[in-house]
C-alpha positions as CSV (number, residue, x, y, z in Angstrom):
1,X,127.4,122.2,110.1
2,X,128.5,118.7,110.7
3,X,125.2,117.1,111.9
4,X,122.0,117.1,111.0
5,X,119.1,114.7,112.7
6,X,116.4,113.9,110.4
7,X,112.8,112.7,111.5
8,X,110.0,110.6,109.4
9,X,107.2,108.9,109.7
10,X,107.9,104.8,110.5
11,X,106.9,103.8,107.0
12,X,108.7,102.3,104.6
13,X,107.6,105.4,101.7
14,X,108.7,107.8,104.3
15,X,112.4,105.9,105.7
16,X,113.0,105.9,102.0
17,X,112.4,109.1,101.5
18,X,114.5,110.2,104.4
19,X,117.2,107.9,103.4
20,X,117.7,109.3,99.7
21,X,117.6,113.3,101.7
22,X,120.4,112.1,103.9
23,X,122.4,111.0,100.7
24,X,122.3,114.7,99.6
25,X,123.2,115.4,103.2
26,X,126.1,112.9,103.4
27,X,127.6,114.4,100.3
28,X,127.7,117.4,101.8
29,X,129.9,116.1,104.6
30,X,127.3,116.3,107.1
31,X,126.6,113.3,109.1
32,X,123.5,112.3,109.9
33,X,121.5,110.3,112.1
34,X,117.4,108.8,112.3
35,X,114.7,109.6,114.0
36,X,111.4,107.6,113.5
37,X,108.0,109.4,114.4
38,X,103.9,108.8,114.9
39,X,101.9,111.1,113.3
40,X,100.9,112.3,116.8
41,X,104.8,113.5,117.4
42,X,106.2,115.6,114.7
43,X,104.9,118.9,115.9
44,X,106.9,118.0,119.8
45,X,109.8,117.0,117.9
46,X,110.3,119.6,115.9
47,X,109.2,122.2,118.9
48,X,111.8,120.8,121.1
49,X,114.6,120.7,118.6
50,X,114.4,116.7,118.6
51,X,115.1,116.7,114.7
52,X,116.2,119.1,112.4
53,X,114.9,118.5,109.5
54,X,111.3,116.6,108.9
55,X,111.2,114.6,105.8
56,X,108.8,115.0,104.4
57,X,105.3,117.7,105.2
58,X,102.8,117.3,103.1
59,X,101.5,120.1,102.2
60,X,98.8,121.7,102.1
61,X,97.9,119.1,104.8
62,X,100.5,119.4,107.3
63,X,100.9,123.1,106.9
64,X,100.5,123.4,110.8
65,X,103.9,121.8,111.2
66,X,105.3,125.0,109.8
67,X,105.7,127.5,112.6
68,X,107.9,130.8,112.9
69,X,110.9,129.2,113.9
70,X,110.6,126.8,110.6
71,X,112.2,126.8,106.7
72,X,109.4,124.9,104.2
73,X,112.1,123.5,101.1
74,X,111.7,121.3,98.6
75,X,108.8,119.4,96.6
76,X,110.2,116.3,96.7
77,X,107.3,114.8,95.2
78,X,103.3,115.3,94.9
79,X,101.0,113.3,96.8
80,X,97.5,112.5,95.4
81,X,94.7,110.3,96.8
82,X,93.6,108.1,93.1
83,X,91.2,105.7,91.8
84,X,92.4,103.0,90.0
85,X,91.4,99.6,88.9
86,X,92.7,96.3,87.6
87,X,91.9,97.3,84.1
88,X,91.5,100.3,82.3
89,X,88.3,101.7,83.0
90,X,86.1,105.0,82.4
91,X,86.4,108.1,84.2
92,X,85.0,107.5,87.6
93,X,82.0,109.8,87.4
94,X,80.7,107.3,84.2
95,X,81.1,104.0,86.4
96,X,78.7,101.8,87.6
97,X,77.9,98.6,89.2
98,X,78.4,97.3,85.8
99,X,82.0,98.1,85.9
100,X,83.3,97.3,89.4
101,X,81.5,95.1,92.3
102,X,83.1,96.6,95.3
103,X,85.5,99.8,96.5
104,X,88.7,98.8,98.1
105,X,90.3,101.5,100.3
106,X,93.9,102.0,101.6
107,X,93.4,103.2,105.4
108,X,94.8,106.5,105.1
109,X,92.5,107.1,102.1
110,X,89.2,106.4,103.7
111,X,87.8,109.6,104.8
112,X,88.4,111.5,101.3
113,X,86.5,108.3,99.5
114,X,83.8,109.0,102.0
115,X,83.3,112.7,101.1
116,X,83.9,111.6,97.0
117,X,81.0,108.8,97.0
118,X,78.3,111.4,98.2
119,X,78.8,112.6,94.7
120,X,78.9,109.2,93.0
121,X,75.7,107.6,93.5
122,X,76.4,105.3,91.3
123,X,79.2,104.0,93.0
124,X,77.6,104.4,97.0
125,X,76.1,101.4,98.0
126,X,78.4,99.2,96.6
127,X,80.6,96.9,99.5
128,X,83.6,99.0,101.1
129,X,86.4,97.4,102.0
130,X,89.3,98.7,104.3
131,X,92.7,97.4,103.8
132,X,95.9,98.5,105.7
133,X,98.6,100.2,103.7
134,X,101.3,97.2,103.5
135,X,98.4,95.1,103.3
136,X,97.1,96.0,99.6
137,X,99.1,94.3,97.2
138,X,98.3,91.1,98.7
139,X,95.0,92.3,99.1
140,X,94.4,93.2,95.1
141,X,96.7,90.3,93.9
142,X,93.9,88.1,95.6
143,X,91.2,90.3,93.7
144,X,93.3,89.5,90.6
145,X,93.2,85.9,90.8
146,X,89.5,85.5,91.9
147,X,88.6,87.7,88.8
148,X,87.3,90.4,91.3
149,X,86.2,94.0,89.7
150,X,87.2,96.1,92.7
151,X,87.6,100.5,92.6
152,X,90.3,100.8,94.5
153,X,91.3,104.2,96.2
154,X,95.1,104.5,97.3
155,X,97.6,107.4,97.4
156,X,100.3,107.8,95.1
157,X,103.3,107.4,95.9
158,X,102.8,103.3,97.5
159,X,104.5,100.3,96.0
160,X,101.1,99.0,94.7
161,X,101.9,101.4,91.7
162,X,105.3,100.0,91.1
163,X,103.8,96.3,91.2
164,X,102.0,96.6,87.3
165,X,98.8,95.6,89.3
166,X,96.3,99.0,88.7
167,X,95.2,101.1,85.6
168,X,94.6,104.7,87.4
169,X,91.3,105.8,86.6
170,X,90.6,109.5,85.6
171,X,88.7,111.5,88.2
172,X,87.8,114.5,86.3
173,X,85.9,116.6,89.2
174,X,89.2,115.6,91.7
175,X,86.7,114.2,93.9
176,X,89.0,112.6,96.3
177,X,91.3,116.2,96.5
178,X,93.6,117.6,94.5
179,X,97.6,117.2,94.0
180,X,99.5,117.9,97.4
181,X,103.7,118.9,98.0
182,X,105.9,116.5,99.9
183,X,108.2,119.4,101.5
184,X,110.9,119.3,103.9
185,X,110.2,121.1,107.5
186,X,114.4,123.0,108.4
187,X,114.5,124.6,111.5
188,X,115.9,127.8,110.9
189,X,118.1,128.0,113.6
190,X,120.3,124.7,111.6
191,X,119.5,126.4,108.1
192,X,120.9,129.5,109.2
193,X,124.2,127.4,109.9
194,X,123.8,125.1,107.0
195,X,125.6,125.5,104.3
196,X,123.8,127.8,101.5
197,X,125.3,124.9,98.5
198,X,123.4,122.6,100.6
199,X,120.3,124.0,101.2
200,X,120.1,124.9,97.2
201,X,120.3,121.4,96.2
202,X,118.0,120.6,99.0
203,X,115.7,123.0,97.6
204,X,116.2,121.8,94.0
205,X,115.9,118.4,95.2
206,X,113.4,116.2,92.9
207,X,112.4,112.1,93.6
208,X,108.5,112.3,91.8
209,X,106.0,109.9,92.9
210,X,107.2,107.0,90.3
211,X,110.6,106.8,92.1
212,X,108.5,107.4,95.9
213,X,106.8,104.3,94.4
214,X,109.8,102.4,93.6
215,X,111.1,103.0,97.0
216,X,108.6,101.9,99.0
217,X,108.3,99.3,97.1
218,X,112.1,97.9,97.4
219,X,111.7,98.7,101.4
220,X,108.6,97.5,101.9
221,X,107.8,94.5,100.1
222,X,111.3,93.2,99.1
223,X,112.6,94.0,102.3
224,X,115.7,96.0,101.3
225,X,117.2,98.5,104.3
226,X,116.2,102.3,103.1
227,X,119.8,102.9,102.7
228,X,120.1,100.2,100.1
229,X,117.5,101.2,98.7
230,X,118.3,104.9,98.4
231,X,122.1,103.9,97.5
232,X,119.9,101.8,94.6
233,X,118.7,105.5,93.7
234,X,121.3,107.3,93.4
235,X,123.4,105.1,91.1
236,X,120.7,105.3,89.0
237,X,119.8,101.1,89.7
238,X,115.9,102.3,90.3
239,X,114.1,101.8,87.6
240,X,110.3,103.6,88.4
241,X,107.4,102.0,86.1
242,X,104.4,103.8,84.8
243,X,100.8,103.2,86.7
């Protein structure tokens, strides 16, 4: 196999993530080209044979992407919806309005906060506040410097916890869900073609959420190209950090 089209979601976590595949790919003589999706559009794409590979599924979300005429590889990395906070706090089942003033929500993280506050009473009529993904780091370096007490609720991987900004805060009962697979989606008319070298290392293939983190955060806040950025990764110039 020569080609290979690759299809992710248009964010900068995911167009890294793609990019860092494609360098396994590329070593493996296989050229490869970009498709960016909506949410709404991976299950047509991969249907009509627009890509070949999805990077990445998260599973057990997005275990509907995964029909018959599929191959799930990989566990690239784990994604987890987490509390965290400026400063090291408590478990969040032992906080209060004596400990944080307000909840502050990454978008894609809203609706399992919702479900998790009906059993935190504590924590329930406390101001929500709904920020866009790319929008949080400004967001919590505000809180920072105003000497705001915020819960904040994100999912790891995001730059935010490359940025040494949040302390993630135990949630013992995993009220906001538990620890999900970032998997790749190979249709298994290429991975019968593919090479079976290939496909093992694809298979093998492991990034973790601290080097996600790092990623997204050289794409998407210092405004590197994902191919820089993965290239950054593989000659070992990405250094993750610790939440």
């Amino acid at each position: 196999m020569t080609q290979m089209t690759i299809g992710h979601l248009y964010t900068s976590l995911h167009a890294g993530c793609a990019s860092a595949v494609a360098r396994v790919l590329e070593a493996h003589e296989v050229e490869v080209e970009f498709v960016d999706l909506d949410p709404e559009d991976i299950e047509d794409a991969l249907e009509q044979g627009e890509v070949d590979l999805l990077v990445s599924a998260w599973f057990p979300r997005d275990e509907k992407f995964s029909g018959p005429g599929s191959r799930v590889i990989g566990d690239l990395y784990q994604p987890q919806i987490s509390f965290a906070a400026l400063k090291a706090l408590g478990p969040v089942n032992t906080l209060t309005s004596a400990d944080v003033d307000r909840v502050i929500v990454a978008d894609d993280s809203r609706e399992a906060l919702e479900k998790a506050l009906k059993q935190l009473p504590a924590l329930s009529s406390l101001p929500m506040e709904v920020v866009g993904e790319a929008a949080l780091i400004a967001r919590l370096e505000k809180a920072q410097s105003e000497g705001e007490a915020p819960l904040v609720v994100a999912t790891q991987p995001h730059a935010v916890f490359h940025a040494s900004l949040l302390t993630l805060v135990e949630d013992p009962g995993q009220l906001l869900g538990g620890e999900m697979s970032a998997r790749m989606i190979l249709r298994e008319d290429v991975a019968r073609k593919a090479d079976t070298d290939l496909l093992d290392e694809l298979s093998e293939m492991m990034l973790g959420n601290k080097v996600m983190s790092a990623l997204d955060y050289m794409i998407g806040v210092e405004g590197q190209d994902p191919d820089e950025a993965a290239e950054a990764w593989q000659r070992g110039r990405l250094i993750p950090r610790d939440a």
